[in-house]
PDB file of N, CA, C and O in Angstrom:
ATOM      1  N   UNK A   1      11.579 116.850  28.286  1.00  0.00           N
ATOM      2  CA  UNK A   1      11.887 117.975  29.157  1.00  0.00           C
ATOM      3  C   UNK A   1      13.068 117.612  30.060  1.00  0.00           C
ATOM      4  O   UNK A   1      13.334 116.618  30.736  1.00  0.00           O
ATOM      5  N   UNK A   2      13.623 118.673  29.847  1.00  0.00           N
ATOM      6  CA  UNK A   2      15.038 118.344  30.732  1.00  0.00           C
ATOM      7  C   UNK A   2      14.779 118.945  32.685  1.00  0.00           C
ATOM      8  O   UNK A   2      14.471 120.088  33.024  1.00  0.00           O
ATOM      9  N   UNK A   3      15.027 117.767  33.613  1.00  0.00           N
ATOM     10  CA  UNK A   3      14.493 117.931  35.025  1.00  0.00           C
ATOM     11  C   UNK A   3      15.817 117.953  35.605  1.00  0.00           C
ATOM     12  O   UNK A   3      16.526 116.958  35.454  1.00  0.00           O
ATOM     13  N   UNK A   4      16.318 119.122  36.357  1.00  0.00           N
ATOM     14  CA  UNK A   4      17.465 119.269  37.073  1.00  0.00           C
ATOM     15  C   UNK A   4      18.108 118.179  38.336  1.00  0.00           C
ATOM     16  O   UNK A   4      19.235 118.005  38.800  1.00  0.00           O
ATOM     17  N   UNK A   5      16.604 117.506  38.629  1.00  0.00           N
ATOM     18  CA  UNK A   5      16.541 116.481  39.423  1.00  0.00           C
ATOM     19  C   UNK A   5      17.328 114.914  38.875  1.00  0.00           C
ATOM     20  O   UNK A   5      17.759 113.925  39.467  1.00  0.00           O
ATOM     21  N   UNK A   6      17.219 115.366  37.334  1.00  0.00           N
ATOM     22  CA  UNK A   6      17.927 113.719  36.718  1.00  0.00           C
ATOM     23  C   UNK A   6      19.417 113.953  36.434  1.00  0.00           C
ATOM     24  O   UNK A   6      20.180 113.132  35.925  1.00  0.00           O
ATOM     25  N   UNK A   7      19.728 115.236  36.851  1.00  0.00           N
ATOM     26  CA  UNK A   7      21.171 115.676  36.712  1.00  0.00           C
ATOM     27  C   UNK A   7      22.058 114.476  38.007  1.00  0.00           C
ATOM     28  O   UNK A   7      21.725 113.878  39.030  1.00  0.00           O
ATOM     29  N   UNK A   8      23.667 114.682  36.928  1.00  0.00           N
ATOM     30  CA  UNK A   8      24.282 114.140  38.465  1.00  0.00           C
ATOM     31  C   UNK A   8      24.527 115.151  39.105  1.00  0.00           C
ATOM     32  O   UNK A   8      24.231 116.273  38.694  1.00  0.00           O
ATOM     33  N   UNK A   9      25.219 114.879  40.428  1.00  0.00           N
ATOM     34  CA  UNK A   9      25.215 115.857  41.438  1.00  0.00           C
ATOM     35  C   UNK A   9      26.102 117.091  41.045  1.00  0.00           C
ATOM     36  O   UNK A   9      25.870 118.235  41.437  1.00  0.00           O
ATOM     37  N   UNK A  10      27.407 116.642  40.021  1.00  0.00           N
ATOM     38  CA  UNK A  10      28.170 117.603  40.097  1.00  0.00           C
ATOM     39  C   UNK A  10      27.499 118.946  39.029  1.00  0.00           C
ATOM     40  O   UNK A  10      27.558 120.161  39.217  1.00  0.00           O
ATOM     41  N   UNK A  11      26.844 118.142  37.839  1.00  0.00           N
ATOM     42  CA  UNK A  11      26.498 118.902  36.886  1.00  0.00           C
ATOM     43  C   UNK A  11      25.567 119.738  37.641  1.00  0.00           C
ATOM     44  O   UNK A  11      25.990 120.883  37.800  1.00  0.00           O
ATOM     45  N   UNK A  12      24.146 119.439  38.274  1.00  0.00           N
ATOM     46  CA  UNK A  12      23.130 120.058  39.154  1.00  0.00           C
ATOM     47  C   UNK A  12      24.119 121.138  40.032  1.00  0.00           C
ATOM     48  O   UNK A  12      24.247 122.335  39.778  1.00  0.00           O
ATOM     49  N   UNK A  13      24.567 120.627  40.777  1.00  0.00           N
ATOM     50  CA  UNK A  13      25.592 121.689  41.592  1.00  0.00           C
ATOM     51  C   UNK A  13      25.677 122.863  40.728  1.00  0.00           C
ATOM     52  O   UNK A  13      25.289 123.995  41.018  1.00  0.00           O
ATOM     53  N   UNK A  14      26.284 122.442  39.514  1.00  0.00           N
ATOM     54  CA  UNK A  14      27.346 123.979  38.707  1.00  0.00           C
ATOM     55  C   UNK A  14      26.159 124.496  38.073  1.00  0.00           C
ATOM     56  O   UNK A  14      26.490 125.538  37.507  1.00  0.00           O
ATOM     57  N   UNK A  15      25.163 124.306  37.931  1.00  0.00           N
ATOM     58  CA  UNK A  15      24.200 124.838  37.063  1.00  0.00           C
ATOM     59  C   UNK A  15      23.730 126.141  38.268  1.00  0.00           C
ATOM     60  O   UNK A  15      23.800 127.367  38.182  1.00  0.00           O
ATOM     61  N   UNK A  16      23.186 125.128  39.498  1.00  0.00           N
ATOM     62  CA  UNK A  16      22.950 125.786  40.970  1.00  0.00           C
ATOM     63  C   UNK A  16      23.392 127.034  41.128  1.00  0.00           C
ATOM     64  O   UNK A  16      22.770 128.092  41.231  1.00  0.00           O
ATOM     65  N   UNK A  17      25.238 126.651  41.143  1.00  0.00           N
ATOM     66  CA  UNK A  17      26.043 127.285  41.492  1.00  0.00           C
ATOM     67  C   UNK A  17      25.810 128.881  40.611  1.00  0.00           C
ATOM     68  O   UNK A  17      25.871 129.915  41.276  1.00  0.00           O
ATOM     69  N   UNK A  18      25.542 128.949  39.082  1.00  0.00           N
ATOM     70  CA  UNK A  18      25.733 129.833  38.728  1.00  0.00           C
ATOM     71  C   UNK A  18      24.457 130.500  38.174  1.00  0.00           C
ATOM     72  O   UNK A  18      24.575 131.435  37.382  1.00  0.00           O
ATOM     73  N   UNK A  19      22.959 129.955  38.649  1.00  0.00           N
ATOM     74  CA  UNK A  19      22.165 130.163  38.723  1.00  0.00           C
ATOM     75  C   UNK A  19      21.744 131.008  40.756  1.00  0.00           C
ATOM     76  O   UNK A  19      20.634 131.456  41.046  1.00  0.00           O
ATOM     77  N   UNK A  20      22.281 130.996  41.199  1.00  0.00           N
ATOM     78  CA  UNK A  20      22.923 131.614  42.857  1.00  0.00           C
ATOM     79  C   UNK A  20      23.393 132.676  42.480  1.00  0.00           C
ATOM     80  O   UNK A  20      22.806 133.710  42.796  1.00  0.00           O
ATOM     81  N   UNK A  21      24.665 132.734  41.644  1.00  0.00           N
ATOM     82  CA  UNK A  21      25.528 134.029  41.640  1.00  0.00           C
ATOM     83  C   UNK A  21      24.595 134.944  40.603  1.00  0.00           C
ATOM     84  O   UNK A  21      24.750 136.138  40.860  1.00  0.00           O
ATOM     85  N   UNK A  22      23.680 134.715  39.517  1.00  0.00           N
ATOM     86  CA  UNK A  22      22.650 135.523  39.371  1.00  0.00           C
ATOM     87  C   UNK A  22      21.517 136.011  40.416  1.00  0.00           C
ATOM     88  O   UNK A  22      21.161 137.190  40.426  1.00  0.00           O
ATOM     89  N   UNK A  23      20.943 135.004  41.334  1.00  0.00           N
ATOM     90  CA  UNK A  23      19.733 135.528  41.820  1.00  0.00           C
ATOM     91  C   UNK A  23      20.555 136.622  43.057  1.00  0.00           C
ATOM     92  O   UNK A  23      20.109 137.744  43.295  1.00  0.00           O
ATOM     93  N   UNK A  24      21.567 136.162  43.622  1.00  0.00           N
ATOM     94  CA  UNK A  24      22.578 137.399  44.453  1.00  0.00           C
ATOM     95  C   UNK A  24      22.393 139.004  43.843  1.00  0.00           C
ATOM     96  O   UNK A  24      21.855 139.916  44.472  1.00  0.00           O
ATOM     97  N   UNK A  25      22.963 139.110  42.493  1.00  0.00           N
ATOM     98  CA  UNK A  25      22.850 140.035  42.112  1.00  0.00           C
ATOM     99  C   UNK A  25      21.858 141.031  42.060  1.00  0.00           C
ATOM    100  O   UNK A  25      22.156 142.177  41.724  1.00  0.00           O
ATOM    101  N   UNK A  26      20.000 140.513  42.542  1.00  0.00           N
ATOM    102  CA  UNK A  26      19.272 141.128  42.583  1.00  0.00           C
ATOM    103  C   UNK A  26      18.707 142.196  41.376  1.00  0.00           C
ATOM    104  O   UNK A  26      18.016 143.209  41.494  1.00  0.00           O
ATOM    105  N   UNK A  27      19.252 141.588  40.243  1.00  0.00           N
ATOM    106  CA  UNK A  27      18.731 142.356  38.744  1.00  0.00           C
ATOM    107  C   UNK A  27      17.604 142.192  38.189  1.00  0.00           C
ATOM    108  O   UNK A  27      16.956 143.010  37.536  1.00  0.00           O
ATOM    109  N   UNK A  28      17.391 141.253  38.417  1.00  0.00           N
ATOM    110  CA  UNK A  28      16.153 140.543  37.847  1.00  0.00           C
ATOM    111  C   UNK A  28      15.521 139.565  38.946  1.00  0.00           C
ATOM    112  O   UNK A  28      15.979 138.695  39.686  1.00  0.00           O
ATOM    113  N   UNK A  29      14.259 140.110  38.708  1.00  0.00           N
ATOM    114  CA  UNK A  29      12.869 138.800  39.372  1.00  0.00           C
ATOM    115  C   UNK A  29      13.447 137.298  38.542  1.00  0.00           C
ATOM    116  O   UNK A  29      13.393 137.111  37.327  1.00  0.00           O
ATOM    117  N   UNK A  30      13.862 136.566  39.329  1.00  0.00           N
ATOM    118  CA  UNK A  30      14.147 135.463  39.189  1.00  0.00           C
ATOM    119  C   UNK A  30      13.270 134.826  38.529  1.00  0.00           C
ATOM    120  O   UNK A  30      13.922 134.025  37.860  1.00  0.00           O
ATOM    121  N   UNK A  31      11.638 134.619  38.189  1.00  0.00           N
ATOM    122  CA  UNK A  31      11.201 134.280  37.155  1.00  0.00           C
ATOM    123  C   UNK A  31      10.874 134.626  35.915  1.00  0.00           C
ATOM    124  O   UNK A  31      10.191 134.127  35.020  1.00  0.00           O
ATOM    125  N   UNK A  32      11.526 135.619  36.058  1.00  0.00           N
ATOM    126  CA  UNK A  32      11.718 136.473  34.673  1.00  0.00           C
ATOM    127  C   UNK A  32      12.979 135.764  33.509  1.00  0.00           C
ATOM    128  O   UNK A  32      13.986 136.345  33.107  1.00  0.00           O
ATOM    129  N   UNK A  33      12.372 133.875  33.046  1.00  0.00           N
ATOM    130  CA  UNK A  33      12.792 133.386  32.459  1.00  0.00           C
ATOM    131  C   UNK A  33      14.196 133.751  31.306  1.00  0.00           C
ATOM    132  O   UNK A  33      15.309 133.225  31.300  1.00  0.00           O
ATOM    133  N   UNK A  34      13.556 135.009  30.246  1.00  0.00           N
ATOM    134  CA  UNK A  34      14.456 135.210  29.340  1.00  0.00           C
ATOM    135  C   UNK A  34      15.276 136.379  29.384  1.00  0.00           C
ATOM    136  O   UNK A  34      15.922 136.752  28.405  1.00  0.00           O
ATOM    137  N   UNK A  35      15.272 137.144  30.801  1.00  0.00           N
ATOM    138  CA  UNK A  35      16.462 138.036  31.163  1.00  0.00           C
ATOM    139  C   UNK A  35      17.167 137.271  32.264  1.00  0.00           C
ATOM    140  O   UNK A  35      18.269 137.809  32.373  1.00  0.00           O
ATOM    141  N   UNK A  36      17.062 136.207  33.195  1.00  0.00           N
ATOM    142  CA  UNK A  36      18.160 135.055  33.461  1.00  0.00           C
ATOM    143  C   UNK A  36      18.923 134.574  32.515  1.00  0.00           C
ATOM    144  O   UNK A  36      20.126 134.402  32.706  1.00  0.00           O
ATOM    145  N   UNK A  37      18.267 134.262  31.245  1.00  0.00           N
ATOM    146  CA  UNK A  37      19.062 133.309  30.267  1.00  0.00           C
ATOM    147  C   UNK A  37      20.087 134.516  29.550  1.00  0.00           C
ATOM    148  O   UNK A  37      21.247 134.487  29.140  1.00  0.00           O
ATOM    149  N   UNK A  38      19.237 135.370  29.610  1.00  0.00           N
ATOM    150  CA  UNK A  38      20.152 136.432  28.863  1.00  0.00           C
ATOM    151  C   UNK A  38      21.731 136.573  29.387  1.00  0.00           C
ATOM    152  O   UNK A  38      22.805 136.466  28.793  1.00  0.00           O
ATOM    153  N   UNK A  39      21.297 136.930  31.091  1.00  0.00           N
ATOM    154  CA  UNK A  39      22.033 137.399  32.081  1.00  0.00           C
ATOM    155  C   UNK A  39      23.450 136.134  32.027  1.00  0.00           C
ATOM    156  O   UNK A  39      24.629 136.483  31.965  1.00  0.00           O
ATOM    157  N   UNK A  40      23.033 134.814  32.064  1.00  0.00           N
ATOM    158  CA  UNK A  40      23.491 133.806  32.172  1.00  0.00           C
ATOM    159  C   UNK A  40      24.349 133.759  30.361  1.00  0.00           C
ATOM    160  O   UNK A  40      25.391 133.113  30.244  1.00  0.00           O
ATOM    161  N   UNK A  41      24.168 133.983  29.988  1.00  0.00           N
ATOM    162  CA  UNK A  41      24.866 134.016  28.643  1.00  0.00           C
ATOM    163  C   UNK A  41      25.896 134.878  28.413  1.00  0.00           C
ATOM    164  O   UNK A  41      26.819 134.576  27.656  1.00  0.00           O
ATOM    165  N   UNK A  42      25.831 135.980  29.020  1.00  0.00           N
ATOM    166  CA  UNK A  42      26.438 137.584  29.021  1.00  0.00           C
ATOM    167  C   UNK A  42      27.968 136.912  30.238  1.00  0.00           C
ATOM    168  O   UNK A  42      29.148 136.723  29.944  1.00  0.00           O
ATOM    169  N   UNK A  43      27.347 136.748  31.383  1.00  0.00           N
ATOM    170  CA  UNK A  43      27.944 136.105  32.322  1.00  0.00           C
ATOM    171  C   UNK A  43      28.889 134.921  31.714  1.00  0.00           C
ATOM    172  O   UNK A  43      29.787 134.617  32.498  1.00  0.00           O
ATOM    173  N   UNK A  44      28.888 134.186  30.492  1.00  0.00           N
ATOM    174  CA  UNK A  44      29.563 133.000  30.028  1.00  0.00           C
ATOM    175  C   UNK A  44      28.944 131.673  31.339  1.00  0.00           C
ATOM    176  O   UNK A  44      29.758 130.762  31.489  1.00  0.00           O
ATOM    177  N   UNK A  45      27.866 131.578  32.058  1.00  0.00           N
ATOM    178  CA  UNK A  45      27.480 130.479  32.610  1.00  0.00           C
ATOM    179  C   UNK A  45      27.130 129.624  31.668  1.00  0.00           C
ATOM    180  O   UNK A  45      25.969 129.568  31.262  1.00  0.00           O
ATOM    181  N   UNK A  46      27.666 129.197  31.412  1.00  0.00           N
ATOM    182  CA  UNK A  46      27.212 127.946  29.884  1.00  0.00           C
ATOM    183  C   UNK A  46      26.510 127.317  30.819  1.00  0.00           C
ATOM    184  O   UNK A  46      25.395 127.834  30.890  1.00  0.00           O
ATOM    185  N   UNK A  47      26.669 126.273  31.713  1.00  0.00           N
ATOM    186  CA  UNK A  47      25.971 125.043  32.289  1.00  0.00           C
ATOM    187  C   UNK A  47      24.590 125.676  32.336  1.00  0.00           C
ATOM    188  O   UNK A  47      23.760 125.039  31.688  1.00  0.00           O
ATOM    189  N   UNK A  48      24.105 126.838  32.977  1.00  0.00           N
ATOM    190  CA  UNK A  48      22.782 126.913  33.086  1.00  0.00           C
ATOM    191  C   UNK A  48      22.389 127.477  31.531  1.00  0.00           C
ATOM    192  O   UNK A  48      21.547 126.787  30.956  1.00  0.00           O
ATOM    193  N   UNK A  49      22.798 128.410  30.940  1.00  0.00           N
ATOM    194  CA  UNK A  49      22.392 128.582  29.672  1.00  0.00           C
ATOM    195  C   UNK A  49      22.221 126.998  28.696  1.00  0.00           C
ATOM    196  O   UNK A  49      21.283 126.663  27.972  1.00  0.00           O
ATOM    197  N   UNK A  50      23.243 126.402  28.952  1.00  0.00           N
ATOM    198  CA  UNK A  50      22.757 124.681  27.871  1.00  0.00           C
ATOM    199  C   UNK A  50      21.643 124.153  28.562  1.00  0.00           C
ATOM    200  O   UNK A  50      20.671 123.684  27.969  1.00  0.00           O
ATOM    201  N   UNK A  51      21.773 124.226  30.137  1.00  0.00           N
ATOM    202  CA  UNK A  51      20.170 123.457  30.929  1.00  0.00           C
ATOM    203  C   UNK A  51      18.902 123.949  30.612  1.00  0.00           C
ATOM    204  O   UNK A  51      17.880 123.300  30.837  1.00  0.00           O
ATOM    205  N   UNK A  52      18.909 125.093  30.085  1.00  0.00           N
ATOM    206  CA  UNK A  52      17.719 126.020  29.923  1.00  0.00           C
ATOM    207  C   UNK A  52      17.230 126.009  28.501  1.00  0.00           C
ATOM    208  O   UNK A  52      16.082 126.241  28.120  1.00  0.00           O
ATOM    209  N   UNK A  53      18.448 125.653  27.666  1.00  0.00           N
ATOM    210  CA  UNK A  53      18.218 126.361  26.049  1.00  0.00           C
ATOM    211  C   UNK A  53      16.812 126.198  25.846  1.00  0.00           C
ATOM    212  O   UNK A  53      15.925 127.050  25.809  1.00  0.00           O
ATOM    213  N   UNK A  54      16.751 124.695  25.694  1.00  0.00           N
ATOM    214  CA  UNK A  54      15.622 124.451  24.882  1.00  0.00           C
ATOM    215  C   UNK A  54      13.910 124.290  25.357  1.00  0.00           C
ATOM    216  O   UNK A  54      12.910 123.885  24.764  1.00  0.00           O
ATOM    217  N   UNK A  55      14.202 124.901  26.908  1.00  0.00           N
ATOM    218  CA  UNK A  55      13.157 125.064  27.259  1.00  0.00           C
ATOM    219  C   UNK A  55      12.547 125.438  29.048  1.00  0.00           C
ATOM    220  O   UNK A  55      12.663 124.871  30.135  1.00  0.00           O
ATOM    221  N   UNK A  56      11.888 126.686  28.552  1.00  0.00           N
ATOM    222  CA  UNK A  56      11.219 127.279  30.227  1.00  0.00           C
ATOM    223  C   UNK A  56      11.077 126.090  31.317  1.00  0.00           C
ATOM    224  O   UNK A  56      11.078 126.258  32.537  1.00  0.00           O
ATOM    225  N   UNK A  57      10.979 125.107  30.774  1.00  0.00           N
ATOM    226  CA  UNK A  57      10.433 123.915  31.825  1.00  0.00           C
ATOM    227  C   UNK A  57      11.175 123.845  32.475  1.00  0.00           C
ATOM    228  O   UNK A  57      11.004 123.998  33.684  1.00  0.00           O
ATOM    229  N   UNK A  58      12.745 123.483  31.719  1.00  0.00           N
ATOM    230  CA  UNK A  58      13.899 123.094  32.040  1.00  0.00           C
ATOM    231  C   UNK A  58      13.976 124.043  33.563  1.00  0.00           C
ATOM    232  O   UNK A  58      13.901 123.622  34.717  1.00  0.00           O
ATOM    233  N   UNK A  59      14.132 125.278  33.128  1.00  0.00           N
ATOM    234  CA  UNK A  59      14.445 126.023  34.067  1.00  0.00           C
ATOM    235  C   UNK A  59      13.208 126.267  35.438  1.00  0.00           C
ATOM    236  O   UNK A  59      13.322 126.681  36.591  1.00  0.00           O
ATOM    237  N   UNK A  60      12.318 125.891  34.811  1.00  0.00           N
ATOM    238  CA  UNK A  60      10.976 126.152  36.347  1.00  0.00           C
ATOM    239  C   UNK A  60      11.629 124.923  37.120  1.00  0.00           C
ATOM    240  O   UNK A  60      11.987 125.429  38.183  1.00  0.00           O
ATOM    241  N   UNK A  61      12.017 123.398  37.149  1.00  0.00           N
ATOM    242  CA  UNK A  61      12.589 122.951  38.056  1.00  0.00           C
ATOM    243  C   UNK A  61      13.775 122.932  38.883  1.00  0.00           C
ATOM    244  O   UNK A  61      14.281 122.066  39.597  1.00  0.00           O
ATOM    245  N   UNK A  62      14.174 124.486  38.502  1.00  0.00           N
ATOM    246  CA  UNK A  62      14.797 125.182  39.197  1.00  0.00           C
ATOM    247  C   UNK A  62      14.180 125.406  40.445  1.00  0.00           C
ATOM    248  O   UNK A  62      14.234 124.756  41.489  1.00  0.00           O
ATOM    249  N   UNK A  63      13.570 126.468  40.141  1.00  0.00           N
ATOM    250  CA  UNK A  63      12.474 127.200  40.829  1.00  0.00           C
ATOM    251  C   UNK A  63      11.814 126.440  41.642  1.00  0.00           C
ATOM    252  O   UNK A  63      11.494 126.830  42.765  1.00  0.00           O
ATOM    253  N   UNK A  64      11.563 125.410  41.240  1.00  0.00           N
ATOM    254  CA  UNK A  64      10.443 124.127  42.037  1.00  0.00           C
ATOM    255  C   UNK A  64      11.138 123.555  43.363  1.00  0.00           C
ATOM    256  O   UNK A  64      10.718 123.171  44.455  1.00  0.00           O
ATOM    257  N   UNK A  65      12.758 123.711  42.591  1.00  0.00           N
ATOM    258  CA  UNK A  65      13.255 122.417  43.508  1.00  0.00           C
ATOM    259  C   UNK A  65      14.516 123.103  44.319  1.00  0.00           C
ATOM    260  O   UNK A  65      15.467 122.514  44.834  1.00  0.00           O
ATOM    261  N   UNK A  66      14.224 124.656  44.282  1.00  0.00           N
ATOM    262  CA  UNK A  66      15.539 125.479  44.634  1.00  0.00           C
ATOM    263  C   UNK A  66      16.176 125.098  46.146  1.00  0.00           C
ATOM    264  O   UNK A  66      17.370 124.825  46.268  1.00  0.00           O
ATOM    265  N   UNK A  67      14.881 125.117  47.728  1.00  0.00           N
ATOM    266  CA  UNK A  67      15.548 124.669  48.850  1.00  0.00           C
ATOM    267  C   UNK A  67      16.460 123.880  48.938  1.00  0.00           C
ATOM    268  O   UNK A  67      17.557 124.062  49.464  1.00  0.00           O
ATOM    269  N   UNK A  68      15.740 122.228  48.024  1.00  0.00           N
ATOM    270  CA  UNK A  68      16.711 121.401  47.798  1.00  0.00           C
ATOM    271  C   UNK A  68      18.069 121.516  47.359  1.00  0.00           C
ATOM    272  O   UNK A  68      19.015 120.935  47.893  1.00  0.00           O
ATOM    273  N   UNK A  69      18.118 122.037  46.687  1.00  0.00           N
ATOM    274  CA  UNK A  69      18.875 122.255  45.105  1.00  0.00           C
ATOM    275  C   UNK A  69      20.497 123.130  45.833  1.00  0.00           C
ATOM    276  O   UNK A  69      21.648 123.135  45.396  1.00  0.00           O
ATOM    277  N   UNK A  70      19.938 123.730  46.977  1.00  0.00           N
ATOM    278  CA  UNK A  70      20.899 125.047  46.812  1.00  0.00           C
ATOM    279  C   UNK A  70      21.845 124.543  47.982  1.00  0.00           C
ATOM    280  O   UNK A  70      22.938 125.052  48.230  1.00  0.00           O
ATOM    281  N   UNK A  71      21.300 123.504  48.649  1.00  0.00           N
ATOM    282  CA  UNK A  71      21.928 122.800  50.126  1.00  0.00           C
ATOM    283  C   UNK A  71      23.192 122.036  49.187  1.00  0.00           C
ATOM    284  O   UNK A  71      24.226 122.211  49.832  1.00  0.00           O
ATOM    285  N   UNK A  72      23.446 121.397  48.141  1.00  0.00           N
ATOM    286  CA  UNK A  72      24.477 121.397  47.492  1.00  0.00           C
ATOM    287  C   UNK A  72      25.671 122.200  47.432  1.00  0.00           C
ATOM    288  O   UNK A  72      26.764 121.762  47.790  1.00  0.00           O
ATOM    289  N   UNK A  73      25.497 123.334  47.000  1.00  0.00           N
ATOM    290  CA  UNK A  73      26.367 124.199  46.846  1.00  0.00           C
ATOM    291  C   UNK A  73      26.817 125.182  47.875  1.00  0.00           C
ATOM    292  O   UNK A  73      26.094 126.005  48.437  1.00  0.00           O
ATOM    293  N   UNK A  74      28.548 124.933  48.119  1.00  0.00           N
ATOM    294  CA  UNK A  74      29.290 125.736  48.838  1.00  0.00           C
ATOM    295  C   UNK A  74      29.456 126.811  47.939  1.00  0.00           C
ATOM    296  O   UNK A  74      29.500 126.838  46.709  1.00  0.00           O
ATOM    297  N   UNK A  75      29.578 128.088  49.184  1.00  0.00           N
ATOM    298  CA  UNK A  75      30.082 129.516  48.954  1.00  0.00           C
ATOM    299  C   UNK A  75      30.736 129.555  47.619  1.00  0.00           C
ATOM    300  O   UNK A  75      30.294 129.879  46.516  1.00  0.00           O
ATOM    301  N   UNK A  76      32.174 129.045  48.096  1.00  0.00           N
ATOM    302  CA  UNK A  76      33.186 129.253  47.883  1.00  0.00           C
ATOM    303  C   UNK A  76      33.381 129.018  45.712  1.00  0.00           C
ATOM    304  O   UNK A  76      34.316 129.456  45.040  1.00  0.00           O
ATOM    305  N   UNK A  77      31.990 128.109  45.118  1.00  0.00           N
ATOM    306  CA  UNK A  77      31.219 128.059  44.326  1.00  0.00           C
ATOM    307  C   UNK A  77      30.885 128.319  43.346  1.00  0.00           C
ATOM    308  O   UNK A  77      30.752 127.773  42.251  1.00  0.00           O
ATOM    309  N   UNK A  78      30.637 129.840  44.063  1.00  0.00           N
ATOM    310  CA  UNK A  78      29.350 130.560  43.480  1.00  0.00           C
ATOM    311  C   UNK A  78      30.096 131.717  42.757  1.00  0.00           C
ATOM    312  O   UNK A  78      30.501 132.656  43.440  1.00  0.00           O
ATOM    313  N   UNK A  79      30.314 131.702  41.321  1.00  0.00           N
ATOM    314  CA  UNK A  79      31.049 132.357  40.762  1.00  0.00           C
ATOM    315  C   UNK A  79      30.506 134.140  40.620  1.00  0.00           C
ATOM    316  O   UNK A  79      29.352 134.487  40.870  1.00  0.00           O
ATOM    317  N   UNK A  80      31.254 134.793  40.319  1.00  0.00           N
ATOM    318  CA  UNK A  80      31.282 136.138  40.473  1.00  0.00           C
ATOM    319  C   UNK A  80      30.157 136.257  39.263  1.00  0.00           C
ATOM    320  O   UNK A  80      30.205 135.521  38.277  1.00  0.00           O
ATOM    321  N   UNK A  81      29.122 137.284  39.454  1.00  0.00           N
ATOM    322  CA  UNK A  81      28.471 137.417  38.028  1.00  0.00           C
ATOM    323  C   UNK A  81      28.727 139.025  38.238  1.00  0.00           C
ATOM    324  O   UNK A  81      28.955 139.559  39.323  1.00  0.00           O
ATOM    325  N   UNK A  82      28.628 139.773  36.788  1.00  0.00           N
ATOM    326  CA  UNK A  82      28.479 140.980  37.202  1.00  0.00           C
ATOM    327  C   UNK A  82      27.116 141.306  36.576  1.00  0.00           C
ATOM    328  O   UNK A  82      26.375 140.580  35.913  1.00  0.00           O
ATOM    329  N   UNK A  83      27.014 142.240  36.854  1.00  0.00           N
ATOM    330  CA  UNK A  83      25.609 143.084  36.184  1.00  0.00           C
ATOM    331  C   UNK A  83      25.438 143.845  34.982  1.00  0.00           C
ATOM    332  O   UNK A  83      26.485 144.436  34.720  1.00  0.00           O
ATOM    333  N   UNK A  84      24.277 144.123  33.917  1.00  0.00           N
ATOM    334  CA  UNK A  84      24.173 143.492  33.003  1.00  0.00           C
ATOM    335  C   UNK A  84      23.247 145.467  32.959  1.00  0.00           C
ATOM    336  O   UNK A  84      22.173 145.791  33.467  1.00  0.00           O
ATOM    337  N   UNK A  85      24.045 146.166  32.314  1.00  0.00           N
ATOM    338  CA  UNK A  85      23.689 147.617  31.420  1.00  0.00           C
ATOM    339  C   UNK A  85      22.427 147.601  31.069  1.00  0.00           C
ATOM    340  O   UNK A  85      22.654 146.938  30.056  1.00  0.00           O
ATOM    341  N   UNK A  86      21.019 147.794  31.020  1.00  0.00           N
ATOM    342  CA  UNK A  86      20.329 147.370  30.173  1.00  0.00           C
ATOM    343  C   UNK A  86      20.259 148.955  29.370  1.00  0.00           C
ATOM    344  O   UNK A  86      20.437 149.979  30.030  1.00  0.00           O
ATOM    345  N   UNK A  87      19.963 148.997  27.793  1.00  0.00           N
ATOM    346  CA  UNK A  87      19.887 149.953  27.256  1.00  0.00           C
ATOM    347  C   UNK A  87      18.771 150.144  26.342  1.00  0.00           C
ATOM    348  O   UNK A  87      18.409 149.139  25.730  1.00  0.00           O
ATOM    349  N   UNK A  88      17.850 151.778  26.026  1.00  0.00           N
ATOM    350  CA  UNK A  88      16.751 151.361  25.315  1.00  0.00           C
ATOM    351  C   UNK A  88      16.805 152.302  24.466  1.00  0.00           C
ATOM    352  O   UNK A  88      17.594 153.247  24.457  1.00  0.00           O
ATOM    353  N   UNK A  89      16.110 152.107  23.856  1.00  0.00           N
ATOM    354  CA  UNK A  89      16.499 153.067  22.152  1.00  0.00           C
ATOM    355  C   UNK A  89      15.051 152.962  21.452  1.00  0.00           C
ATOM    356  O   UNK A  89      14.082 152.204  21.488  1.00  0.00           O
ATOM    357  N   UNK A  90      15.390 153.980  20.884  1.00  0.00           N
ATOM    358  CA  UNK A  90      13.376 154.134  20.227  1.00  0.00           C
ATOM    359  C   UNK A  90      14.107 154.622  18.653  1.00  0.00           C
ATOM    360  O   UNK A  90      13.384 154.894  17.695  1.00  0.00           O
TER     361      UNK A  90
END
């Protein structure tokens, strides 16, 4: 299992960083695992989409360790995400 905690600082940072400019956006309940990853893919955030691929875990020590996690990252950072159409069809 991949732990955000064994990251180095810079990689942890950018993952942070663009895991921030999603939860900003207010689209999604932040534990709503596979519309983040979605969101994060759509967005081109690779760093958190590769931290996550292969597994929910990956990403709950996000979640676990976010107070920590987020005192890292400056503003200035936190890349633009935009928001994400959702469309439904029967």
């Amino acid at each position: 299992m991949s732990d955000i905690m064994n990251l180095d600082k810079e990689e942890a940072t950018k993952v942070m960083a663009e895991y921030e400019a999603l939860r900003r956006l207010g689209q999604y309940s932040m534990t709503d695992f596979l519309s983040v990853q979605r969101s994060a893919c759509e967005n081109d955030f690779y760093c958190l989409v590769n931290f996550t691929q292969n597994s929910a875990e990956a990403y709950s020590t996000i979640l676990k360790n976010y107070a920590e996690l987020i005192l890292n990252v400056k503003a200035k950072d936190i890349p633009k995400a935009k928001m994400l159409k959702t469309t439904y069809s029967v």
